[in-house]
TORKOL-4160 file (C-alpha; in steps of 0.2 Angstrom, whole numbers, padded with zeros to 4 digits, m for minus):
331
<pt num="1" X="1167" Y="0028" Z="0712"/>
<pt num="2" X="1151" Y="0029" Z="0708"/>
<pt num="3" X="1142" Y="0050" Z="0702"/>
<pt num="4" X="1125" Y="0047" Z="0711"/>
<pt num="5" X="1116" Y="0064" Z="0707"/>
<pt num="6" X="1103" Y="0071" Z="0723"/>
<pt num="7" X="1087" Y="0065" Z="0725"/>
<pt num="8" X="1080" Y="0083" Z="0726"/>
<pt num="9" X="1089" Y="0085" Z="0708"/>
<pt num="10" X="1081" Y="0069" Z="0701"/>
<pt num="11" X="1062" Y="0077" Z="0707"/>
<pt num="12" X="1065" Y="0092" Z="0702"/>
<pt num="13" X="1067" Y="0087" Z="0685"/>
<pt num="14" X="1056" Y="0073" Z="0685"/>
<pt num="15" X="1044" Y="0085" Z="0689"/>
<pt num="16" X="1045" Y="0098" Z="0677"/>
<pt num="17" X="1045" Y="0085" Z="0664"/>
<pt num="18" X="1029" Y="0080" Z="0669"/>
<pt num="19" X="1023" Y="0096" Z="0669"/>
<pt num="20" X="1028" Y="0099" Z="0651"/>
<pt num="21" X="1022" Y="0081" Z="0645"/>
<pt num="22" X="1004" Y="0087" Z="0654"/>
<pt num="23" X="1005" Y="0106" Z="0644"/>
<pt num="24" X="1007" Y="0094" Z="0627"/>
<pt num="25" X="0996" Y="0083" Z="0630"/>
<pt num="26" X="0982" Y="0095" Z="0637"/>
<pt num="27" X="0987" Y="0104" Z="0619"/>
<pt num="28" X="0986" Y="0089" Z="0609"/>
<pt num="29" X="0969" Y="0085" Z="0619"/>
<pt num="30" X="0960" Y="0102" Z="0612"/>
<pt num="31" X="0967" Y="0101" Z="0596"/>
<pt num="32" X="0961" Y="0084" Z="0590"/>
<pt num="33" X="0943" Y="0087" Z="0599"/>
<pt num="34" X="0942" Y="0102" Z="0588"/>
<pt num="35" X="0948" Y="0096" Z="0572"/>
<pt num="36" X="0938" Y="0080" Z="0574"/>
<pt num="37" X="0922" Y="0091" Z="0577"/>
<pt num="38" X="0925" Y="0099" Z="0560"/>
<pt num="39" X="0923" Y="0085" Z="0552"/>
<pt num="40" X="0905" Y="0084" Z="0555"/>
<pt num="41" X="0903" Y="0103" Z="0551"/>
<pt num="42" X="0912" Y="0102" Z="0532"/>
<pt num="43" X="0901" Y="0087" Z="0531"/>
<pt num="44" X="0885" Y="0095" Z="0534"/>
<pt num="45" X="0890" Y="0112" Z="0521"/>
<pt num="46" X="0895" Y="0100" Z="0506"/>
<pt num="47" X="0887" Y="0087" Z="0505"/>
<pt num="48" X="0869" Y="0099" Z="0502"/>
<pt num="49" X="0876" Y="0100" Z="0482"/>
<pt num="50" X="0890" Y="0087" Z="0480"/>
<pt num="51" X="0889" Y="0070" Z="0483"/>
<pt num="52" X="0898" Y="0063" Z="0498"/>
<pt num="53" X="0908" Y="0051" Z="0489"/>
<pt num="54" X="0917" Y="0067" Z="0478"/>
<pt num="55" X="0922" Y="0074" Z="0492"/>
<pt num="56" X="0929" Y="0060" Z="0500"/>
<pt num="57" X="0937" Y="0056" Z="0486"/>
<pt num="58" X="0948" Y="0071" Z="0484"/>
<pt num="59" X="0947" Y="0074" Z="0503"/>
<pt num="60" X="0961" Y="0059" Z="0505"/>
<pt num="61" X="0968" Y="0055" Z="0488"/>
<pt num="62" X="0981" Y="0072" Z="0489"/>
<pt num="63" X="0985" Y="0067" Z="0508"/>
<pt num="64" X="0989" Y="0050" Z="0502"/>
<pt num="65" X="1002" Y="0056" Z="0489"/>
<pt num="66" X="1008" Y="0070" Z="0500"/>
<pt num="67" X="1011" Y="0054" Z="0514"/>
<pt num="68" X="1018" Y="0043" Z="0501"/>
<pt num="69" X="1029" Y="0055" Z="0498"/>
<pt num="70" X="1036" Y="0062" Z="0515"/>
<pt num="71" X="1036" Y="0043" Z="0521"/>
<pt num="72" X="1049" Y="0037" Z="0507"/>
<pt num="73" X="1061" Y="0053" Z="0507"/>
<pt num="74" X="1061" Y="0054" Z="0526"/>
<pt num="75" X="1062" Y="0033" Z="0525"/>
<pt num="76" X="1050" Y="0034" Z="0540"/>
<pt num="77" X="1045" Y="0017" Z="0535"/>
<pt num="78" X="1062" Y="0009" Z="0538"/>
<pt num="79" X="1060" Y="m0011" Z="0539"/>
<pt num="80" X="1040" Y="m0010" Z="0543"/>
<pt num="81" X="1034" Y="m0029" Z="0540"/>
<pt num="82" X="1023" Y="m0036" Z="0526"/>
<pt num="83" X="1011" Y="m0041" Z="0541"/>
<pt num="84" X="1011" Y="m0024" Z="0550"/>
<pt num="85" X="1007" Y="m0015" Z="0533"/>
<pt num="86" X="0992" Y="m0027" Z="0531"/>
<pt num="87" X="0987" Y="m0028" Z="0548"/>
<pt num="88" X="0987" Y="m0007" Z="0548"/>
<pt num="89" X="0978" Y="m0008" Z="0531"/>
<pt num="90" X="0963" Y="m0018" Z="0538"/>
<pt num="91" X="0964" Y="m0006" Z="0555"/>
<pt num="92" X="0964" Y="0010" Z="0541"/>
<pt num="93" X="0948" Y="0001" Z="0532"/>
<pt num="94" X="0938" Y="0000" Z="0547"/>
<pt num="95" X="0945" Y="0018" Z="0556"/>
<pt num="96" X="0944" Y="0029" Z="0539"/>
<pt num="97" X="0934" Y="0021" Z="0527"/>
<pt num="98" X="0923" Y="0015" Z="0538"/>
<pt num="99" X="0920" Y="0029" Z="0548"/>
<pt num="100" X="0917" Y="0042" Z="0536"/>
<pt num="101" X="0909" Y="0034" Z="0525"/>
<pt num="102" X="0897" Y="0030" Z="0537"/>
<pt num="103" X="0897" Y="0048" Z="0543"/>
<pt num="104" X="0896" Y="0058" Z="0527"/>
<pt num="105" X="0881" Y="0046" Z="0521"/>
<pt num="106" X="0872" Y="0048" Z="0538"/>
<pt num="107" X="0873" Y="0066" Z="0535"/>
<pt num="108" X="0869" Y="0066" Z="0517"/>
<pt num="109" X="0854" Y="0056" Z="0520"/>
<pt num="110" X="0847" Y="0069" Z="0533"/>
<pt num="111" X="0855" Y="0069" Z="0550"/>
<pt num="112" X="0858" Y="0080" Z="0558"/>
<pt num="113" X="0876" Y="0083" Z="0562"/>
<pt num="114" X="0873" Y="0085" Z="0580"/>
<pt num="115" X="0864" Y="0070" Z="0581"/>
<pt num="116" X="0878" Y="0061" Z="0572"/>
<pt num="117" X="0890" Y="0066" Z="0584"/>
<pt num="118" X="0878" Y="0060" Z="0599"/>
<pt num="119" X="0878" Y="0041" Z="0592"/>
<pt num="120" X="0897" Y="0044" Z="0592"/>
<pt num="121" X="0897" Y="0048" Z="0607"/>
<pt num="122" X="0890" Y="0033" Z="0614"/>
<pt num="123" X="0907" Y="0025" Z="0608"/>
<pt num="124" X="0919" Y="0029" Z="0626"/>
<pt num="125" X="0904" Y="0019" Z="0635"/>
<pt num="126" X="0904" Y="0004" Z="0623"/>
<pt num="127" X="0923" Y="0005" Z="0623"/>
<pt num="128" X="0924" Y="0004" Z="0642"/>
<pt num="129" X="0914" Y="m0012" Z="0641"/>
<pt num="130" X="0925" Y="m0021" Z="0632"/>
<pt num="131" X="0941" Y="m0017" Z="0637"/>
<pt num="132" X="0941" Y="m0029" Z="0651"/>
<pt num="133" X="0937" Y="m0042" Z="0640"/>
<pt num="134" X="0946" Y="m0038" Z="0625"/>
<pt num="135" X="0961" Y="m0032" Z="0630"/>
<pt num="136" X="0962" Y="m0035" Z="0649"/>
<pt num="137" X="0961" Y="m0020" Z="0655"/>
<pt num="138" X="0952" Y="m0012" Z="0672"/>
<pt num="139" X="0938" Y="0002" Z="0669"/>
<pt num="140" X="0940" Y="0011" Z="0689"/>
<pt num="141" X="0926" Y="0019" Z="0698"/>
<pt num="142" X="0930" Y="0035" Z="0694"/>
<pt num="143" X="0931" Y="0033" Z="0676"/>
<pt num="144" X="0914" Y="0026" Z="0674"/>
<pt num="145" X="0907" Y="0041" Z="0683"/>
<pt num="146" X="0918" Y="0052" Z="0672"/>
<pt num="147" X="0911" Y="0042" Z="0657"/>
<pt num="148" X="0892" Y="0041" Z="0664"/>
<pt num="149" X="0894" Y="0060" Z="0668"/>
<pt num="150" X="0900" Y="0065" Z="0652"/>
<pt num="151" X="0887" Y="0053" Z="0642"/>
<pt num="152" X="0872" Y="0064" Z="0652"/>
<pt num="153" X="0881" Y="0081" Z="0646"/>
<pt num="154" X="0882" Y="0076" Z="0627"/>
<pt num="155" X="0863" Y="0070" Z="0629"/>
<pt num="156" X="0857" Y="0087" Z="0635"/>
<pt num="157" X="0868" Y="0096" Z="0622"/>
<pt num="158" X="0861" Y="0087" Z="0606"/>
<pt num="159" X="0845" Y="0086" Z="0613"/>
<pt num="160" X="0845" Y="0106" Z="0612"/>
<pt num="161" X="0849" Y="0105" Z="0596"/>
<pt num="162" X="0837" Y="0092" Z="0588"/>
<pt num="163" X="0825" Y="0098" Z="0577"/>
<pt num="164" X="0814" Y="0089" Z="0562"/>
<pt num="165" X="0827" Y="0081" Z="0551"/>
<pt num="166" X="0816" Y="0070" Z="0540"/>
<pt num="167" X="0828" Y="0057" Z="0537"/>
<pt num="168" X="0823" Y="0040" Z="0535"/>
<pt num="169" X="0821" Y="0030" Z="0550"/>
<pt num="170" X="0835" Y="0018" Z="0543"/>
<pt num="171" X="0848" Y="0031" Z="0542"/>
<pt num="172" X="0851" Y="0030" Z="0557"/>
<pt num="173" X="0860" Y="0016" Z="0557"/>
<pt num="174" X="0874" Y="0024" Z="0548"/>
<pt num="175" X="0882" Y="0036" Z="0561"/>
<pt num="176" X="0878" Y="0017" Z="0572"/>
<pt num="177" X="0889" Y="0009" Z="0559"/>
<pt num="178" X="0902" Y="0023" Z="0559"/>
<pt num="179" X="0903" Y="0021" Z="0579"/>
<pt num="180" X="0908" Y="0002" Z="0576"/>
<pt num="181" X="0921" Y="0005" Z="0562"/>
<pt num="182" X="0929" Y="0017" Z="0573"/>
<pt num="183" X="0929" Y="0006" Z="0586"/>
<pt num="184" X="0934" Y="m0010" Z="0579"/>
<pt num="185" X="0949" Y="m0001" Z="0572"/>
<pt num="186" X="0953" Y="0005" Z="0588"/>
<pt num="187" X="0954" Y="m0013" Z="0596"/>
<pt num="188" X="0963" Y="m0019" Z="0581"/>
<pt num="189" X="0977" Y="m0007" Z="0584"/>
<pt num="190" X="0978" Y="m0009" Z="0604"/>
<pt num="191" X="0980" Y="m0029" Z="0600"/>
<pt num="192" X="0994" Y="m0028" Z="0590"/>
<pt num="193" X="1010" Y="m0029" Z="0599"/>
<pt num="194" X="1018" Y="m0018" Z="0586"/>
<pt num="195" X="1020" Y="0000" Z="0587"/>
<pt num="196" X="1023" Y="0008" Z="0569"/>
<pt num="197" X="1027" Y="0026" Z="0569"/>
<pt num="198" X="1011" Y="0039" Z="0566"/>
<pt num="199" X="1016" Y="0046" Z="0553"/>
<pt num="200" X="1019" Y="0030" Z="0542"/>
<pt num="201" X="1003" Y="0022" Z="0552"/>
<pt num="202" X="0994" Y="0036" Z="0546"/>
<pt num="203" X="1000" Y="0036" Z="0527"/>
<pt num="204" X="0993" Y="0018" Z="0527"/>
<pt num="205" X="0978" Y="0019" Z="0534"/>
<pt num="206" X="0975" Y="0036" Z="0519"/>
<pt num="207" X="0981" Y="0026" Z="0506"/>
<pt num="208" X="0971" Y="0012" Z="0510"/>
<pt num="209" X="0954" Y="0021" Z="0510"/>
<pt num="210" X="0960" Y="0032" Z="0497"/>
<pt num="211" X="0959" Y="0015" Z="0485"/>
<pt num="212" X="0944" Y="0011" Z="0490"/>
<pt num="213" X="0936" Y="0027" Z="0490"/>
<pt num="214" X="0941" Y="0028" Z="0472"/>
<pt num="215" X="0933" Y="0010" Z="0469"/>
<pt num="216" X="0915" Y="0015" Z="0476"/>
<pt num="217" X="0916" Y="0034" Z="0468"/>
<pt num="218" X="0921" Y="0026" Z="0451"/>
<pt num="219" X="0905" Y="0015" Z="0454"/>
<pt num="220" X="0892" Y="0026" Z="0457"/>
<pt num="221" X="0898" Y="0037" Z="0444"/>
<pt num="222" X="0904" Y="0054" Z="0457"/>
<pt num="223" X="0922" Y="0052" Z="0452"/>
<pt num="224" X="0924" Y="0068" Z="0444"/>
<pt num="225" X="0924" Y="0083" Z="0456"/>
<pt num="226" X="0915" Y="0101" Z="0452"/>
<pt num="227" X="0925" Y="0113" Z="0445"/>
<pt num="228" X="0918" Y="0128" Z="0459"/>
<pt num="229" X="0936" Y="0134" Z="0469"/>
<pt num="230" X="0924" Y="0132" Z="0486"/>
<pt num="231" X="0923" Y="0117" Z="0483"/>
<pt num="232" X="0943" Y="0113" Z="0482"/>
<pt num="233" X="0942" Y="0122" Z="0499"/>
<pt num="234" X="0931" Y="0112" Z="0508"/>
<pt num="235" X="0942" Y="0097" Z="0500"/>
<pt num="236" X="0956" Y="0106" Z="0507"/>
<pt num="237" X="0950" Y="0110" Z="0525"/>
<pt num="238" X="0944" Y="0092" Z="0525"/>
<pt num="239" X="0961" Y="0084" Z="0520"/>
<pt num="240" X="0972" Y="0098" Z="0533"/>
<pt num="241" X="0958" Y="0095" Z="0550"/>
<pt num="242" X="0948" Y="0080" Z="0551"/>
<pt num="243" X="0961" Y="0068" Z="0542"/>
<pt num="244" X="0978" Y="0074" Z="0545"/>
<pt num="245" X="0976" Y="0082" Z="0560"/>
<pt num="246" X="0962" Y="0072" Z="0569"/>
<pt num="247" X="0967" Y="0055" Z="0564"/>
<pt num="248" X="0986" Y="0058" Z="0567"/>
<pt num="249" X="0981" Y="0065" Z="0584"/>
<pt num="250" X="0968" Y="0051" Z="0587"/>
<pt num="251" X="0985" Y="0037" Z="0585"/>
<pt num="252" X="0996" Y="0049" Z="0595"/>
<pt num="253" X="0986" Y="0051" Z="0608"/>
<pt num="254" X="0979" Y="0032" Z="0608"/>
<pt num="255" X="0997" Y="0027" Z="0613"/>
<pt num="256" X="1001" Y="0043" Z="0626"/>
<pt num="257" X="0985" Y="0042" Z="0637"/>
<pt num="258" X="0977" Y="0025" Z="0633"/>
<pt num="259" X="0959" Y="0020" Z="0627"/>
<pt num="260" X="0950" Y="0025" Z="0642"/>
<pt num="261" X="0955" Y="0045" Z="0641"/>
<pt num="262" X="0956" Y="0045" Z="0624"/>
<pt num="263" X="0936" Y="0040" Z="0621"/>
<pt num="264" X="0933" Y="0050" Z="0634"/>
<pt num="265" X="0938" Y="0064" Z="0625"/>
<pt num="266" X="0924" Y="0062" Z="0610"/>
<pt num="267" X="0911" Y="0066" Z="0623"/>
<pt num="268" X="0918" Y="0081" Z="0619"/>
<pt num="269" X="0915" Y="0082" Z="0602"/>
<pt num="270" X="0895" Y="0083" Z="0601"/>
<pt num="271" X="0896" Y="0099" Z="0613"/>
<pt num="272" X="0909" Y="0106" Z="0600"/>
<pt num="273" X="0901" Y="0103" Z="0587"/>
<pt num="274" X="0885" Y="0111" Z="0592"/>
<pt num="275" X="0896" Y="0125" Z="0597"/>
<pt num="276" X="0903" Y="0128" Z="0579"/>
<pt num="277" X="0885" Y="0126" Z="0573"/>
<pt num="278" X="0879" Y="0139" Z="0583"/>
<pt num="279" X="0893" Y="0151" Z="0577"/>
<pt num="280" X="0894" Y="0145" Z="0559"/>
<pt num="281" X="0878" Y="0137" Z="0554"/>
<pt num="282" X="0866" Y="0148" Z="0566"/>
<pt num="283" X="0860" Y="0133" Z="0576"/>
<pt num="284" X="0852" Y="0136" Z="0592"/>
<pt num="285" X="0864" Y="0138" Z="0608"/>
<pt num="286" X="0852" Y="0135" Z="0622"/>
<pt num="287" X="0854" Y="0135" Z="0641"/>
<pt num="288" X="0852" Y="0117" Z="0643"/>
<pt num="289" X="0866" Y="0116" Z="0630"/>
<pt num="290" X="0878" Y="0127" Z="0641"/>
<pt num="291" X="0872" Y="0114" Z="0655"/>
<pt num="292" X="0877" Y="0099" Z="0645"/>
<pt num="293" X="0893" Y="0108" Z="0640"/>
<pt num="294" X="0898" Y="0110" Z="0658"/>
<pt num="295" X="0893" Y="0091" Z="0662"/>
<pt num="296" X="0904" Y="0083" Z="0646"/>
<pt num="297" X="0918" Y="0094" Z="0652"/>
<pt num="298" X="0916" Y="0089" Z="0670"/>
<pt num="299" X="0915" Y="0071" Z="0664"/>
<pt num="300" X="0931" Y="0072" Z="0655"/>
<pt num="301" X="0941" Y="0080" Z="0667"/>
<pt num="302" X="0934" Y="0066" Z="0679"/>
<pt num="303" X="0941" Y="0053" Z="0668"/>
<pt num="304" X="0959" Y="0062" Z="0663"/>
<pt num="305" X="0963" Y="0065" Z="0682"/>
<pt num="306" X="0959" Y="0047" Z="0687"/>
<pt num="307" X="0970" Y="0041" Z="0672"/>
<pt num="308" X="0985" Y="0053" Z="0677"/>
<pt num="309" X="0984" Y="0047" Z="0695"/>
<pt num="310" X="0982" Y="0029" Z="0690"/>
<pt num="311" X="0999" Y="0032" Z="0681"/>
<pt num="312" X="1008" Y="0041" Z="0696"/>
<pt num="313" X="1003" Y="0029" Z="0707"/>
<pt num="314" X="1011" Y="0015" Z="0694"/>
<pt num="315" X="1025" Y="0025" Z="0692"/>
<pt num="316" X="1028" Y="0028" Z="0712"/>
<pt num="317" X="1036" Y="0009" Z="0715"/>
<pt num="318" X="1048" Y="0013" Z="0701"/>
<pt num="319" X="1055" Y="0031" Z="0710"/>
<pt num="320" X="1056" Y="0021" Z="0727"/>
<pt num="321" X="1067" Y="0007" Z="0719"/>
<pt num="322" X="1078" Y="0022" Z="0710"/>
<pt num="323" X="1078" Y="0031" Z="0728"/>
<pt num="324" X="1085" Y="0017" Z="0737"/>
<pt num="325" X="1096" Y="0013" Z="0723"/>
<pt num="326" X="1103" Y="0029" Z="0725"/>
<pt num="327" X="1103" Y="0029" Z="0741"/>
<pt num="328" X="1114" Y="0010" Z="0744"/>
<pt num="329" X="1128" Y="0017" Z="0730"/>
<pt num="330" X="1129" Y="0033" Z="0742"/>
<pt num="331" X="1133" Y="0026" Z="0758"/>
């Protein structure tokens, strides 16, 4: 005799599970937006009297030993390949080195950390461009309106907040070069057909940069770190938010909602930022910013919704089959 539990069961729960794995998600979502965005901010405070390469330095080198650590008593890395580890080495080159050197020597050299955010915002556009190609994935209406929608709302916010920055017209190649780390490590990770846990893919991708941030600080001679406790906070706030908690979130999130909604989420990142300027650094709030808040927002949301319905409309062929299923064992 076959137990066949009622359909109305079977939705019940299905239903409330989705609407728990849409609470975390949501949760996740806001979490890594804001902790990504302080990067730019701690960036932006410390590198005015310390060189960008001592902070980074001692931004990731007590995360990696912390990592190491937790990975081997926890044995999180179980039987992890030789070519996994180095195929996650080279995605944590390009996705932490990379990226922040990039983005702290952008800043250094004068831009501002609005405008920095603005070129990395251009990245869910460039993303959804070669996706089809690279990974053979489908970019839907609706998404490229989100996308389009939400690339208009970061221009009006950072435009707000523009001023004279006097940087050298080179420079801004650097938050251009940070956009491209970022997203050549996000296509070398989609490519592989291997999912390594978060925790361990993230203790790689530290460890890694933390060698070769201790190679190029040992070079230009900013090894040693200033003896002023602020400055061990900012290290601190640096390591806890924009590497544990906004990488860590950045892979999580990468395999629950896919590449589409998950660039789509840095849109939101230049309008935070500005936000946290205006509150922490007195940068100007403007109307046309509160505009370009609205339209990000409005963009995202587009994008997020399509992808959740794209996914139930995936998923509907699967409950049908389990329906009828259900429904032959009954009769």
């Amino acid at each position: 005799m076959t137990l066949s539990i009622p359909t109305c069961i079977v939705d019940a729960i299905s239903k409330q599970i989705g609407i728990l794995h849409a609470v975390v998600t949501v949760l996740a979502a806001a979490a890594f937006v804001a902790s990504w965005s302080s990067g730019f901010l701690i960036a932006a405070v410390v590198t005015v009297d310390t060189p960008a390469t001592t902070l980074l330095v001692w931004r990731f080198v007590p995360v990696a030993i912390v990592l190491v650590v937790i990975v081997l008593a926890t044995g999180a890395i179980g039987d992890v390949r030789r070519s996994d580890l180095r195929h996650q080495a080279i995605v944590g080159l390009f996705a932490q080195f990379g990226y922040c050197v990039f983005v702290y020597a952008a800043i250094a050299s004068g831009i501002a950390s609005g405008t920095t955010a603005l070129v990395d915002a251009v990245q869910p556009l460039v993303v959804a461009t070669l996706v089809g190609p690279l990974l053979g994935l489908r970019v839907r209406a609706a998404q490229w309106a989100g996308l389009v929608l939400g690339a208009m709302g970061v221009v009006l916010v950072v435009r707000s907040q523009l001023g004279d920055e006097g940087a050298h017209p080179f420079a801004y190649a650097l938050p251009a070069l940070a956009m491209v780390s970022l997203i050549i490590a996000t296509f070398l990770d989609r490519r592989s057909t291997t999912r390594l846990p978060v925790l361990v893919t993230l203790m790689i991708h530290v460890v890694v940069t933390s060698i070769a941030l201790l190679v190029l600080a040992g070079a230009l001679g900013t090894l040693i770190p200033p003896a002023s406790p602020m400055f061990w906070l900012q290290a601190a706030l640096a390591a806890v938010f924009p590497t544990v908690a906004a990488y860590g979130l950045y892979w999580w999130l990468l395999r629950r909602v896919g590449i589409t909604a998950l660039n789509a989420l840095l849109f939101l990142v230049a309008p935070v930022t500005a936000a946290e300027g205006a509150l922490l650094l007195g940068e100007p709030l403007t109307g046309l910013t509160l505009v370009g808040f609205a339209l990000a927002g409005g963009g995202v949301a587009l994008v997020l919704v399509s992808e959740a319905r794209a996914s139930r409309d995936q998923a509907m062929p699967a409950v049908s089959a389990t329906r009828e299923t259900d429904a032959a064992a009954s009769s």
